[in-house]
Structure formats: C-alpha cells, structure tokens
N, C-alpha and C positions, 0 to 999 in steps of 0.2 A: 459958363456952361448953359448952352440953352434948353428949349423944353423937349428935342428930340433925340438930345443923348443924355439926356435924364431920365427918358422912359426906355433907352437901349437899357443903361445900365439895370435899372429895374425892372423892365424882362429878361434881361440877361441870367442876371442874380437869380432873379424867380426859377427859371429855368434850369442854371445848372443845381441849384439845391435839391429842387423836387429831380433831377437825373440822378445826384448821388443816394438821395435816399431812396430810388427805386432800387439799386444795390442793396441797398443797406439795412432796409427794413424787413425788420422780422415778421415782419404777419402778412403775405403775399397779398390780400387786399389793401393792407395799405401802400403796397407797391406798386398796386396797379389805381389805385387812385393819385398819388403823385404822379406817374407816368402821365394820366389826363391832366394835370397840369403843366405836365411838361409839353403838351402837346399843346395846350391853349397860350403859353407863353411861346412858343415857336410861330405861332398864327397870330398873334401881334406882333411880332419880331417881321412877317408874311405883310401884314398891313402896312409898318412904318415902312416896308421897302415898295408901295405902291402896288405887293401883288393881291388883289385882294381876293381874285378866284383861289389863288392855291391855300390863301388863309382859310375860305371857307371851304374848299375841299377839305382843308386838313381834318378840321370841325366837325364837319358833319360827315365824315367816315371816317376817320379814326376816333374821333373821340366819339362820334356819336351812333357807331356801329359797330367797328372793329375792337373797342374798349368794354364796351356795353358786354360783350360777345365774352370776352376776358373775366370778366370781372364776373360771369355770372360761372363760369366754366369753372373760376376761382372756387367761388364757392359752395359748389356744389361737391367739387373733389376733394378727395379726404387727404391730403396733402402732411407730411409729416416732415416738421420744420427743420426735427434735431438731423435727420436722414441727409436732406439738402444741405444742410451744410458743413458734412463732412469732408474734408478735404477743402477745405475753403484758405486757410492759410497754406495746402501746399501750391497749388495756382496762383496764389497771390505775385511770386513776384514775376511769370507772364504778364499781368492784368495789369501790374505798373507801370511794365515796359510799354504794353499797346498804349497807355495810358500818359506816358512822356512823348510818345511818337504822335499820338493827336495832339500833343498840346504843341509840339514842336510846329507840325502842319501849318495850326492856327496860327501863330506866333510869325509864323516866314507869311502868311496871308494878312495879317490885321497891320503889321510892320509895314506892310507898302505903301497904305496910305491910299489903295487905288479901289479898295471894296467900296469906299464911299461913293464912287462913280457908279454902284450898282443902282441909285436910287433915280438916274437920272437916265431916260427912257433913249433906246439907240436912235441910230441915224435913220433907218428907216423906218422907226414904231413910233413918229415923234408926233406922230397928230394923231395914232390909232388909240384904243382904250388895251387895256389889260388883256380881256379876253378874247380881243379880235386877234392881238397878236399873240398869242399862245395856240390858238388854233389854225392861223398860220403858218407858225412854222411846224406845227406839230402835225402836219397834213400835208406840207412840202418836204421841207429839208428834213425833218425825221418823222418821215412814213412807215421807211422801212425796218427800223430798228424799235418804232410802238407794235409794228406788226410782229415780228422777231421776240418780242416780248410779250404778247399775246399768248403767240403760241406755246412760250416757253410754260405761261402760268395755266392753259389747257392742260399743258400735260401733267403738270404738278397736281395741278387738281385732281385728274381721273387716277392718278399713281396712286394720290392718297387715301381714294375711296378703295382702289384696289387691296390695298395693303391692309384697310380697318377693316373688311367686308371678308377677308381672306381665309382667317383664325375662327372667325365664330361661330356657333355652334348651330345657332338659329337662324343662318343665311343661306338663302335659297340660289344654287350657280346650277349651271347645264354643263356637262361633260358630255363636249363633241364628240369624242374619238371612241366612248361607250355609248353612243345612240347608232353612231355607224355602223358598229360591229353586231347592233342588235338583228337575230335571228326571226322569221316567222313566228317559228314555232314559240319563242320566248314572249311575245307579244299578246297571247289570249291565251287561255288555261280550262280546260273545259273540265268542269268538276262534274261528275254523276253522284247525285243524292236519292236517297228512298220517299215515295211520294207519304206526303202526309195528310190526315184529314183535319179538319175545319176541328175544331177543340170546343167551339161556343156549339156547335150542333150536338157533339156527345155529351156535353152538359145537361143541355135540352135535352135529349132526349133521357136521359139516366132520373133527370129531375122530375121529368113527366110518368117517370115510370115508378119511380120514389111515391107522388102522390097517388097514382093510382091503386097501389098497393096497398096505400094505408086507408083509403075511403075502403077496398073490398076488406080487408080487415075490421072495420068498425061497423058496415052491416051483419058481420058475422056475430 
C-alpha cells in the first residue's frame, strides 16, 4: 500500500467519523465543530485528487465563513436538546434506508475501479493548471446553468428576508395600496389653539411687584 492510499484511507476514516458524529452528538456545538472537520478532511480528499482551488474554496467559506456563521448562531440560541430529539427513533428507519441507498451508490462507484482515473487530468486540460480549467469550462460549457443558479439563490435570499422581516413588530414596510387611496384632506390637520403668553414674563413681572411691595412696606 502506498503513501496515497494510506492518507485516502485516513481522510476517509477522519471524515466519515466526524459525519456520523455530527448526527450523533448531543451538544449541537459539538456538531458543528465535527462537521468543520468533516469539511477539512474532504479538502484533503480535494488536494489528493489535484483540485486544489476547490480545496481551498471549501476552507475558506465553509469552514472559514459559512461554519464560523453556525457555530456562533449555535450559540447564541437557546436550543433545547431533549425537544430536538423527539421523535428520533421514529424517523429512524427512513434515515437507514437513505442511508443503505448512499452506501449502495458508492459501492456501484468505487467497485469500477474507474474514479481512480479522476486524478489524472482530461484530454484537453493536460498542460492547463487547475484553475485555468475550472474557469474554462465554468464560463463556456456551464454558463448557463451558473447563471440559472445565480438566480435561483437571488431569489432565496430576498424570500428569506421577506419572510424574517414580515412577523415583526419592529419593522418598518410601506403599504402601497393605503398611500394611494390617501385623501387631501387626511394629509394635514389644522388644529386651532388659544394664544398663550410668555410664563418667564408673568414671573418677572409678579416678582418685581413682590419686591416692591415689601421695600413700600418696610418704609412704613
């Protein structure tokens, strides 16, 4: 066995362990820190097969953005353990089944014998580097379907600001269809009030008369 499928086997291993105990563990931070090792062992799995842009995308946004982001969202909510996992063993034997049917997938893929051919670069990317041909085809032959997928996450995104922004109590929205209908007359309001005078002048003046009164009293 040599030394590149002794380190498959040992990011492999690495990998599916920290996968099942992202499952499996009871304190959702530490499911979400397994999960970043599941992700750092998939971006070596990334490197041994020569790709090494998508290793480091993997890295530096999910583990080092999209995890970060998790893990703090983790703990800031107040998450109640026994609640989540109720019902856990009646899902279970869906979860098995998905669960036989990826291992089957893999099993009809690794059996061919032909994924080994993935480390060895095509016919026409045989003098280019990594990233020249990833941006190649990602800008030729699938333009339309990055675009297609663009949009699709536009719109997820502003769906899900719409939906959080919707319910609360504290958020400021415009209602079209009641500024249309607004009237003149609802627009200014003319209030009539009785005129008042200055309050520091009747002081002064009450205070000035205050003293005066008491010097004409004290010549008396």
């Amino acid at each position: 066995m040599d030394a590149n499928t002794y380190l498959f086997l040992v990011f492999s291993g690495v990998m599916l362990f920290s996968a099942v105990r992202v499952v499996t563990a009871r304190n959702p931070v530490h499911a979400v820190l397994f999960l970043v090792l599941a992700f750092f062992s998939a971006a070596c799995l990334w490197m041994m097969l020569k790709a090494e842009f998508l290793a480091i995308v993997l890295v530096l946004v999910y583990v080092g953005a999209v995890m970060v982001l998790f893990l703090f969202v983790v703990m800031m909510l107040d998450i109640h353990i026994d609640r989540m996992r109720q019902g856990f063993w009646k899902h279970l034997p869906v979860a098995g089944l998905v669960a036989v049917l990826i291992t089957l997938q893999l099993a009809l893929v690794l059996f061919q014998g032909r994924w080994q051919s993935m480390r060895e670069p095509g016919p026409n990317v045989a003098n280019v580097n990594n990233i020249e041909a990833l941006g190649h085809l990602t800008f030729s032959a699938y333009v339309y379907p990055l675009q297609i997928a663009g949009c699709l996450l536009l719109v997820a995104i502003i769906a899900a600001i719409a939906l959080t922004l919707r319910e609360r109590k504290d958020s400021k929205s415009q209602v079209v269809s009641e500024q249309v209908r607004v009237r003149r007359d609802e627009r200014v309001r003319l209030v009539s009030m009785a005129a008042q005078t200055d309050n520091r002048q009747d002081a002064a003046a009450t205070a000035k008369n205050g003293i005066a009164g008491a010097a004409g009293e004290q010549k008396k």
